[in-house]
N, C-alpha and C positions, 0 to 999 in steps of 0.2 A: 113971121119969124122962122118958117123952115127953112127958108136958106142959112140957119144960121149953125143949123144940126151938124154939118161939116166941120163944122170949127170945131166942135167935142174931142173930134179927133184929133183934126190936124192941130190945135193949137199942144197939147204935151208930146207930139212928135215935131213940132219944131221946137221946144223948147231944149226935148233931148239931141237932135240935130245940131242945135249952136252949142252947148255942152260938149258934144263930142268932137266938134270940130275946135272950140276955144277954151277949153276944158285945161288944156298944158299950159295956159297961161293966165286962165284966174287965180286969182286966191281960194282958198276953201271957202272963207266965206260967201264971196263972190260966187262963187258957183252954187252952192246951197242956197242961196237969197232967189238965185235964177230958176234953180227947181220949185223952189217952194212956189214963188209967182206965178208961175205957168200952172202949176198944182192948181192952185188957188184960183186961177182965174177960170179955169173947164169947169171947176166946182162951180162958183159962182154961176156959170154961164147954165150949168147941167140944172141949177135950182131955180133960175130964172125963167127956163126952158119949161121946165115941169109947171110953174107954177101957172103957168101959158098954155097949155097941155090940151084943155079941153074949148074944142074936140084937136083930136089927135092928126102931130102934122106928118105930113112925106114929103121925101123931096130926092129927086132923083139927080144923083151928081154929075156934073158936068154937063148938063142938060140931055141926058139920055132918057125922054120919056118912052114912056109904049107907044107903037102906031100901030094902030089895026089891032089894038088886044095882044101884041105882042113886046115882051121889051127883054132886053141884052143888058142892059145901065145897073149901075149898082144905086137900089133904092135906103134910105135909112128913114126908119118910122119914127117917130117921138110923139108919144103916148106914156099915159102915165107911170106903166111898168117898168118901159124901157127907158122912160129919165129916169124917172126911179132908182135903178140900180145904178144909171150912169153916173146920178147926183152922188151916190151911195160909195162908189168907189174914187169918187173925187175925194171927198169926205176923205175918207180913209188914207188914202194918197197923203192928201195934207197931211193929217193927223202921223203918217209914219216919216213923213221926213221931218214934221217938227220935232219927235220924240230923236231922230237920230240926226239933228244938229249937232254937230262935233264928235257924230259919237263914235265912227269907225278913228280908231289911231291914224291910220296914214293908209290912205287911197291907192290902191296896185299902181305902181309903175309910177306914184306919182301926179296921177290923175284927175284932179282934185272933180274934176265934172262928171267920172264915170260913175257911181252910185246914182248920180241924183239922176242921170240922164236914161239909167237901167228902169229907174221908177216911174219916169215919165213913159219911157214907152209901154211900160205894163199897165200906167193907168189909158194911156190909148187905147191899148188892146181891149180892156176890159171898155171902155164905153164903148168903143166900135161895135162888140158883142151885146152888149144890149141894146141897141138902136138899129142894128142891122136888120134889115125888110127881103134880104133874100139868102136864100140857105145856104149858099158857098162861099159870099162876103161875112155869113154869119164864122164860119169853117176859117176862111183868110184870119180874121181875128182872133178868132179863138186857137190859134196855133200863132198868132202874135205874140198873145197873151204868156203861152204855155213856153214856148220858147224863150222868152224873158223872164217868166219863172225858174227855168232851169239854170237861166247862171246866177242868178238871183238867190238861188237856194245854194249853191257852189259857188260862193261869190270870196270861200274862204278855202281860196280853190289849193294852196297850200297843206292844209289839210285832208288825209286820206279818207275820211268818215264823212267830210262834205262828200268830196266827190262820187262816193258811193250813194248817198244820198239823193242825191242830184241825177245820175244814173239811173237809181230808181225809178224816180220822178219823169226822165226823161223818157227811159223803155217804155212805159206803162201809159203814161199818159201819148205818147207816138202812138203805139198800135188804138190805143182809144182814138186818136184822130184819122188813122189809117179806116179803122171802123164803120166811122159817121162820112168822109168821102165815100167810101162804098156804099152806104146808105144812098147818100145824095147822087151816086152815079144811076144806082138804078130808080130812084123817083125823077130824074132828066130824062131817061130813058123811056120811062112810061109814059110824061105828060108834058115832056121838050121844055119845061119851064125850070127857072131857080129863083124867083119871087115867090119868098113861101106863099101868101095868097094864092097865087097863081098853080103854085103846084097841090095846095088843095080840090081848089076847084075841077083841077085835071082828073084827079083822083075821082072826085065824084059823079064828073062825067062818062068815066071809062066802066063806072058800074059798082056791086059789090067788091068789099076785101080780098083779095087772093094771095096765094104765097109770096108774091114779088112784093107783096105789102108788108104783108108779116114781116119778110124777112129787112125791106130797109128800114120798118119800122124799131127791130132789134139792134138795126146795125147803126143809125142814127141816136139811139139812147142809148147805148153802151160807150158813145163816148162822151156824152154828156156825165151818164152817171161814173164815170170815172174824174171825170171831172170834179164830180160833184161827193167823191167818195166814199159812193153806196157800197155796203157788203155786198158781192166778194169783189168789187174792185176798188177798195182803199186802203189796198195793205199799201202804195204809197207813201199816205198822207202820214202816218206817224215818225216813216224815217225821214222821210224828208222835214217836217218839223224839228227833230231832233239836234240837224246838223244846221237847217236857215238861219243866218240872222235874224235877233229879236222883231226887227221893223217888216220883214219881208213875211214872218209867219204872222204879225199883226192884219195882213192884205191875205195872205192863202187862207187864214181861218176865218177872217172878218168880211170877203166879201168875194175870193176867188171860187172856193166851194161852192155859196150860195149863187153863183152865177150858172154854174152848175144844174142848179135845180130851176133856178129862172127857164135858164133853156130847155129844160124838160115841158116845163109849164108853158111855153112861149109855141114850141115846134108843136105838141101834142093840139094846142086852141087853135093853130093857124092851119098845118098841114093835114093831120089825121084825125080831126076830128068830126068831119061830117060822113054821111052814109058811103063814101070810097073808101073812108079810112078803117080805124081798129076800133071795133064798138064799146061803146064806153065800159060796160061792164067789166072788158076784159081788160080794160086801162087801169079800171081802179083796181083791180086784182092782181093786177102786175106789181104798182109803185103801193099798194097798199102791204102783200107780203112782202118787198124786198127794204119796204119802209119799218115793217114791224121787225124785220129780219137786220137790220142795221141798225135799230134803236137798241135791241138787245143784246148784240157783241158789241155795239159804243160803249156800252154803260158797264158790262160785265170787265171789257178791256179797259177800260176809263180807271175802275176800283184797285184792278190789283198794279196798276202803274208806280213805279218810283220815281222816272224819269218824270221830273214835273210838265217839259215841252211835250213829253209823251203823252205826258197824263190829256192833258186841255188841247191836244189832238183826236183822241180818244172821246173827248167830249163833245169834240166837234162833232165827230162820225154820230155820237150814238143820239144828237139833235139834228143833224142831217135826215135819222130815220124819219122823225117825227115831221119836218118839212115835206118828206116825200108821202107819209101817210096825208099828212094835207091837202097836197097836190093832187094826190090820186082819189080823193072823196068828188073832185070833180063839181061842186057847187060853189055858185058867189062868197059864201060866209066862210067858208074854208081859205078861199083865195085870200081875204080880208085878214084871216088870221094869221096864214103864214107870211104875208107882205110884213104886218109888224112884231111878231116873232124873227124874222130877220132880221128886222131895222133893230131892235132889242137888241137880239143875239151878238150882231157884228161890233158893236162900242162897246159890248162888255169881253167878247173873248179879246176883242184887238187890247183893251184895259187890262184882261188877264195876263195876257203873253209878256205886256210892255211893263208890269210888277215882277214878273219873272224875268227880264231880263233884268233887271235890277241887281237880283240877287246872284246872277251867273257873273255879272261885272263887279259886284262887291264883294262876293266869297270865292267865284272861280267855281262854282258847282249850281248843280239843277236838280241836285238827289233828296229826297225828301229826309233819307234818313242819314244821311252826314251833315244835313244843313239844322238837324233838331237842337232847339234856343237858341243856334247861332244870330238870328236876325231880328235880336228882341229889339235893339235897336232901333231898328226900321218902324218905328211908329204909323205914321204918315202910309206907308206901303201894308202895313198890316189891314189899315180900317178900307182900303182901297180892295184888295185882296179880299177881305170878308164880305164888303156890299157886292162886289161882284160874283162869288159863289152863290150868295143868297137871294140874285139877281138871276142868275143860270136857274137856280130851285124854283122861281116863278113868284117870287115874292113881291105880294101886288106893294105899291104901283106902278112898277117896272114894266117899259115894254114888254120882257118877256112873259112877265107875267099875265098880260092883256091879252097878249097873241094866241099864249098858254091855253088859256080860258075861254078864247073863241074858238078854239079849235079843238078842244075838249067837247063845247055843246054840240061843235058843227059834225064830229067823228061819235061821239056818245057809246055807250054801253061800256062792252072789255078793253075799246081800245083808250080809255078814260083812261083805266089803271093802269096800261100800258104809260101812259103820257106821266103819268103821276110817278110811275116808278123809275124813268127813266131820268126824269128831273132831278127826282131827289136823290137818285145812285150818284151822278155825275158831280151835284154839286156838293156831296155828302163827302166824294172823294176833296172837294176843294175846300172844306173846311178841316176834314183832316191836316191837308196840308198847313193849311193855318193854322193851327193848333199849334203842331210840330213845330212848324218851321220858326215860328213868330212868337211861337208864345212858352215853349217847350213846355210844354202838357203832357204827362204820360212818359213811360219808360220809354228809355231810349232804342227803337228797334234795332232787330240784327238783321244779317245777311239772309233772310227765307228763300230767296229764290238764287239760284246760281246760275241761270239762261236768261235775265230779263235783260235790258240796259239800264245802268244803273246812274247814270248820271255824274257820279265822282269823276273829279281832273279834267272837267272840260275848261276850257279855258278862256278867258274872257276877251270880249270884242272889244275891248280897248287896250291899249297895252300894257297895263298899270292896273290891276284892280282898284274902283274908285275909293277914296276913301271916303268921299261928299257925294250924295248921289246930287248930279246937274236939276234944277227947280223941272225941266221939262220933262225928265223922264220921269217928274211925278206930276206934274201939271196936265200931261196930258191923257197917260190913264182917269184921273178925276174928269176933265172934261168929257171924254167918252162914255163915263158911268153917268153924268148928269144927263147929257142927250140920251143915254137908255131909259131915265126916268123920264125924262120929259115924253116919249112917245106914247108913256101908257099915262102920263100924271097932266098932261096941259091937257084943257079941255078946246074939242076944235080938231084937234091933229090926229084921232083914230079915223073921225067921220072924213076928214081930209084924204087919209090914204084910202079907207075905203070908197069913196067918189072914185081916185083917182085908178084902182087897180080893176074895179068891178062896175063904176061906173053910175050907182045907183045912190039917189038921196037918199034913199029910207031904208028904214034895218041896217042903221049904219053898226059898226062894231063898238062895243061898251062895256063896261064891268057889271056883272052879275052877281048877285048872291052866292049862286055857286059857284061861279068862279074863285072869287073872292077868296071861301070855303075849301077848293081845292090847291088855292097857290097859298095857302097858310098851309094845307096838307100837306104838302110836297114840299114846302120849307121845314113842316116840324120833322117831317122823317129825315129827310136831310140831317138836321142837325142832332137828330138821335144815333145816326148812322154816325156820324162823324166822333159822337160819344160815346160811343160804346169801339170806337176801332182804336179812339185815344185810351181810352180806361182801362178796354177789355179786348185789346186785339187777336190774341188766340183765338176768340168766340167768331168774329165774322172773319179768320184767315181758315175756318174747318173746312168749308168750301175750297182750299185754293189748289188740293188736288184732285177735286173734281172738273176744275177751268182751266188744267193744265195743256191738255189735248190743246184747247181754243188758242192759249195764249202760245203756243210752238208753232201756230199758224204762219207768226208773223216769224218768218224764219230771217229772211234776210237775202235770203235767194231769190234772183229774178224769175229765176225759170220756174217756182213754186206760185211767184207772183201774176203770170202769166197763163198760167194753167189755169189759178180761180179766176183770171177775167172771164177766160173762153167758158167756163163755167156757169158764168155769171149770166153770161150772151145765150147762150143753153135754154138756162133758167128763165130769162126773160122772153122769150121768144115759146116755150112751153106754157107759160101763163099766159098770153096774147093769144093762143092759138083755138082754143075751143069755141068761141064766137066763131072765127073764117070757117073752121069746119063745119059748123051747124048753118054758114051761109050757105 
């Protein structure tokens, strides 16, 4: 079945290929029906693929194998991690063009196939990037990917705040791929190879670590974690949420991010991690502070947000941390937990975003406090919105909740309470908002802050604020919350992902006591948090000029945004370095 790894890709670049080219003369529906197919079938094919997985296939395309231990061919691996993710952003794919069936008013220019043809090439891009087996076809993709995010996120390119947005996104995540080519020039450089395989091994034949390690080792995760929008390089992610359409922040939060971090975990197992590379001490010291260090501006930035796309951007960063604190423990049970901590994570935020869009197309706003008891209405979207907050808090027996809890035992001690506090910050802020927005709980707030974005007069992706919200845009938030439960509630499908990511029958991942103990923890604070900001919000707003510095971070300026990358590259590269010097 590895010659069939090809098709992952190629089949949603020919889908968006006939779109674009027959696109002026289908119908809408017609063209939607053709996206969603081709969606649907790499899905199928990425789960098929996975479930075929072991042992893990290669296959080198267009018959470019090695000769003599040497190879030029673009190889793609498929193993569990990388369907995984492939399956993962098919999934998603679907799920966002089913939720945006009819949903844009009227297609630019007329175009009835340009959306859906935008989404297929960004789901290619994203499985290309996790199936790919050499480090500069991994780069070709991952700047597919990014490139189709950019108009993707400016796709309301009429709009002066998209395209600034979109700008954003673009500078930022460029110079990150500018970074990781640089990387990859000087590990060709050193070991003539671009099969990461191959350039490990090169690595460990030429000897200990040295600075030309360090340094591509810096310059190859600094575009990853840009990608994947570790502090200090995701002041990105929140404007550019602000301005994307509903469907396209459903894929940047639910599964673009995490790929992100995939690739951290992927390059660091394959290229640098044997005695050539960056010894592991100084691995987990790196993604361990820059994880603790981005879990707590997520959570901090997450709390005082009005903009609600801000807000669950914010949330994303400040579980990002927690995925990289993961990554960087470096052990099987770690890996186990953040594989289904994402699988969690991705159906509930993509379910968050796709309730919120709801409410920007029915009120024309995203503001938490113009929209207070406007959407008591919204029944249906309230009870969707509240399981999925309390599903971010770890609340068993939600995937994230499972993930939560394996990655609590597999990290232990302070970084416990870290994981616990970050959870229940985040979703503590999403039940505020449900209070407020759903249920008008509590006085109606004022204007506190006069530099945030506040959400007011944005204006809705359909022409017409709805006055019916469509069954799909709530059918499919619900379906996304139920695959979040099902990854931590069917029995069979933890020990599945962990076979599939780490390899191993036994000590598979499972709920615990304490776990259990701690995702009821981190639910009840949550929901304390969220009572006391509805009852008694003066009391937890005493703090908010103390976060004032933090939050003027995100200025708005690229050239402010650019500085904490190079910063960030600094940072990383300083924490890698005391191993090489002690080699």
């Amino acid at each position: 079945m590895h010659h069939l790894l090809p098709v992952l890709v190629a089949a949603p670049l020919l889908g968006a290929t006939l779109l674009v080219a027959g696109g002026r003369h289908l119908s809408r529906v017609a063209a939607e029906t053709v996206g969603c197919v081709f969606a649907a079938g790499t899905a199928g094919l990425a789960t098929l693929l996975l479930i075929n997985s072991s042992p893990p296939m290669t296959d080198w395309v267009g018959g470019w194998t090695p000769k003599g231990g040497e190879s030029v061919g673009i190889v793609l691996v498929g193993d569990g991690p990388g369907l995984g993710m492939a399956a993962l952003a098919s999934l998603l794919t679907v799920a966002a063009l089913a939720y945006s069936w009819h949903y844009f008013d009227e297609p630019p220019r007329r175009h009835a196939g340009s959306f859906p043809a935008l989404m297929l090439l960004f789901q290619g891009g994203m499985c290309g990037f996790a199936i790919a087996g050499d480090l500069f076809d991994a780069f070709v993709f991952f700047e597919l990917m990014s490139v189709v995010a950019y108009t993707l996120t400016g796709h309301r390119v009429e709009e002066p705040k998209a395209v600034q947005g979109a700008l954003s996104f673009g500078v930022l995540n460029s110079l990150g791929a500018y970074a990781m080519l640089m990387g990859i020039g000087l590990l060709y450089a050193r070991t003539g190879e671009l099969a990461m395989a191959k350039i490990g091994q090169g690595l460990d034949r030429h000897g200990g670590p040295d600075a030309l390690t360090l340094a591509a080792f810096a310059l190859v995760l600094t575009g990853l974690l840009v990608k994947a929008a570790a502090v200090p390089f995701h002041f990105w992610l929140p404007d550019a949420h602000a301005v994307a359409p509903t469907p396209v922040c459903m894929l940047l939060s639910g599964v673009m991010v995490e790929l992100g971090a995939y690739g951290v975990w992927r390059i660091y197992r394959t290229v640098f991690s044997g005695p050539g590379g960056i010894p592991a001490s100084d691995v987990e010291r790196a993604l361990v502070v820059l994880g603790v260090l981005t879990g707590l501006v997520g959570a901090v930035m997450c709390w005082y947000q009005r903009h609600i796309k801000r807000l669950l951007a914010y949330s994303t960063v400040a579980h990002m941390g927690l995925f990289l604190i993961g990554i960087g423990i470096l052990s099987p049970e770690a890996d186990d937990g953040v594989a289904l901590y994402i699988l969690g994570h991705a159906g509930v935020k993509a379910a968050l975003f796709a309730c919120t869009g709801v409410l920007l197309d029915r009120y024309g706003s995203v503001d938490e406090h113009a929209l207070h008891g406007r959407a008591r209405e919204l029944r249906g979207v309230a009870v969707l919105y509240v399981v999925g907050a309390l599903s971010l808090a770890g609340l068993p027996p939600f995937g994230t909740g499972l993930g939560k809890a394996v990655l609590e035992e597999s990290v232990g001690g302070p970084l416990t309470v870290l994981f616990v506090a970050v959870s229940a910050v985040t979703a503590g802020a999403l039940l505020r908002v449900a209070a407020r927005v759903f249920f008008g709980l509590g006085p109606r707030p004022g204007n506190e802050s006069s530099y945030e974005t506040t959400g007011i007069g944005e204006d809705p992706e359909t022409r017409h604020r709805l006055s019916r919200v469509p069954d799909t845009m709530t059918a499919v938030p619900a379906l996304l919350l139920v695959a979040s439960l099902a990854v931590g509630a069917v029995p069979g499908f933890a020990t599945a992902i962990g076979n599939a990511v780490s390899g191993r029958a036994a000590a598979s991942p499972h709920w615990t006591l304490t776990g259990v103990l701690l995702g009821l923890t981190s639910t009840l604070l949550a929901l304390g948090l969220a009572t006391l900001a509805v009852t008694r919000p003066k009391l937890l707003d005493a703090a908010r000029s103390w976060t004032a510095p933090l939050r003027r971070l995100q200025s708005g300026h690229i050239g402010d945004y650019v500085a904490w990358m190079l910063m960030g590259t600094t940072l990383l590269a300083a924490l890698a370095l005391p191993g090489i010097l002690n080699g």
